[in-house]
DOVOKOL-139782 format. One line per 5 residues: their letters; for each residue x, y, z of C-alpha. Coordinates in steps of 0.02 Angstrom, whole numbers, plus 32768, in hexadecimal, padded with zeros to 4 digits. Each point is the difference from the previous one (the first is absolute). Layout:
N
A = X Y Z ~ ... .
//
This chain:
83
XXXXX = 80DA 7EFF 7CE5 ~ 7F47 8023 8036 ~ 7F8D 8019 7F6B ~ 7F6B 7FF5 8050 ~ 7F7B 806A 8017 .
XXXXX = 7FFA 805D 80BB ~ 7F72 7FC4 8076 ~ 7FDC 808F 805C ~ 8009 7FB6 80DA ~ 7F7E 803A 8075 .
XXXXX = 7FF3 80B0 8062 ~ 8018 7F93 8088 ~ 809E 7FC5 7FC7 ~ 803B 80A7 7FCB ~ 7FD5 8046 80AF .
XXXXX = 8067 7F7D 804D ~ 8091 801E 7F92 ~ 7FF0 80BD 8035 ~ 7FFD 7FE2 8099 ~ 8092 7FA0 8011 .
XXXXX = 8063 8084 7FA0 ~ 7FB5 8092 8086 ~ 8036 7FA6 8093 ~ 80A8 7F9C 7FB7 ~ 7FAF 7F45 8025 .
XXXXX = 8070 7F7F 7FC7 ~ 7F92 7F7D 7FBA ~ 802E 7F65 7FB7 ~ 7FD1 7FE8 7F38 ~ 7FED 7F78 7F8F .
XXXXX = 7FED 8022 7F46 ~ 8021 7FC7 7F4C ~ 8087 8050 7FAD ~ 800A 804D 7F5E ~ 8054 7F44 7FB2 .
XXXXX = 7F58 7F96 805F ~ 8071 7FD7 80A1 ~ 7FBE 8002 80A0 ~ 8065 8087 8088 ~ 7FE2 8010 80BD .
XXXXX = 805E 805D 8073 ~ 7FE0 808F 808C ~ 7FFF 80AF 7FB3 ~ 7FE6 80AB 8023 ~ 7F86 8061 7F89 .
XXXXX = 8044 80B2 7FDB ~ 7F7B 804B 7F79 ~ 7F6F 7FCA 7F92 ~ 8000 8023 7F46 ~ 7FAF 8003 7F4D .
XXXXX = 8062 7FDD 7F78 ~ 7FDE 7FBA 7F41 ~ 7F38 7FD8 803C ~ 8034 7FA1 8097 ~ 8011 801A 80C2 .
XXXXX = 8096 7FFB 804F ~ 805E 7FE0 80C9 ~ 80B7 8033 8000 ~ 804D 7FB1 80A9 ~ 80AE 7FE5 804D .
XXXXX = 8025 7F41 801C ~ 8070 7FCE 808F ~ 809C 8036 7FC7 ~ 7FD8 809F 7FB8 ~ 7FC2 7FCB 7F41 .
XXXXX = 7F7C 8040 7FAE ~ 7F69 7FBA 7FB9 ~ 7F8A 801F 7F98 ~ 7F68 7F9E 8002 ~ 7F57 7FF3 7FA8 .
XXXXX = 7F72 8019 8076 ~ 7F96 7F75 7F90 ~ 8080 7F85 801E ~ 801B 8001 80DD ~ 7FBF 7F60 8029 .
XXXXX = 7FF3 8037 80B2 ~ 804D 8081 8085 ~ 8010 7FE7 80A1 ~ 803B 8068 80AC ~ 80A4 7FF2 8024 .
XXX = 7FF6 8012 80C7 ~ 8092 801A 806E ~ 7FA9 7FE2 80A8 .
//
């Protein structure tokens, strides 16, 4: 379970993760988990959230799932392109 304190990401960042939600970008994400284990997979971010002093991305994973992730804790996200 995540106990630490939220580091607040860029406006940068934030913009990104807006944008991808605006236009329905797949991007691929890697990230720490709430138990300290690194996840990667592509995912489609749905909305952006506050909750409990911390930002939010909800997205849909390949097969439909939900996640909820920690903005503080995306390693990286990358465009998905299908071109």
């Amino acid at each position: 379970m995540m106990n630490d304190d939220y580091l607040p990401v860029s406006c940068e960042q934030h913009s990104e993760y807006e944008l991808a939600v605006m236009h329905g970008q797949v991007l691929h994400i890697t990230w720490q988990d709430g138990h300290g284990r690194i996840q990667s997979m592509p995912l489609k971010p749905c909305d952006l959230f506050s909750e409990q002093k911390s930002e939010y991305l909800s997205a849909r994973g390949p097969h439909g799932e939900h996640k909820k992730i920690r903005l503080d804790k995306i390693i990286r996200a990358q465009p998905i392109t299908n071109q």
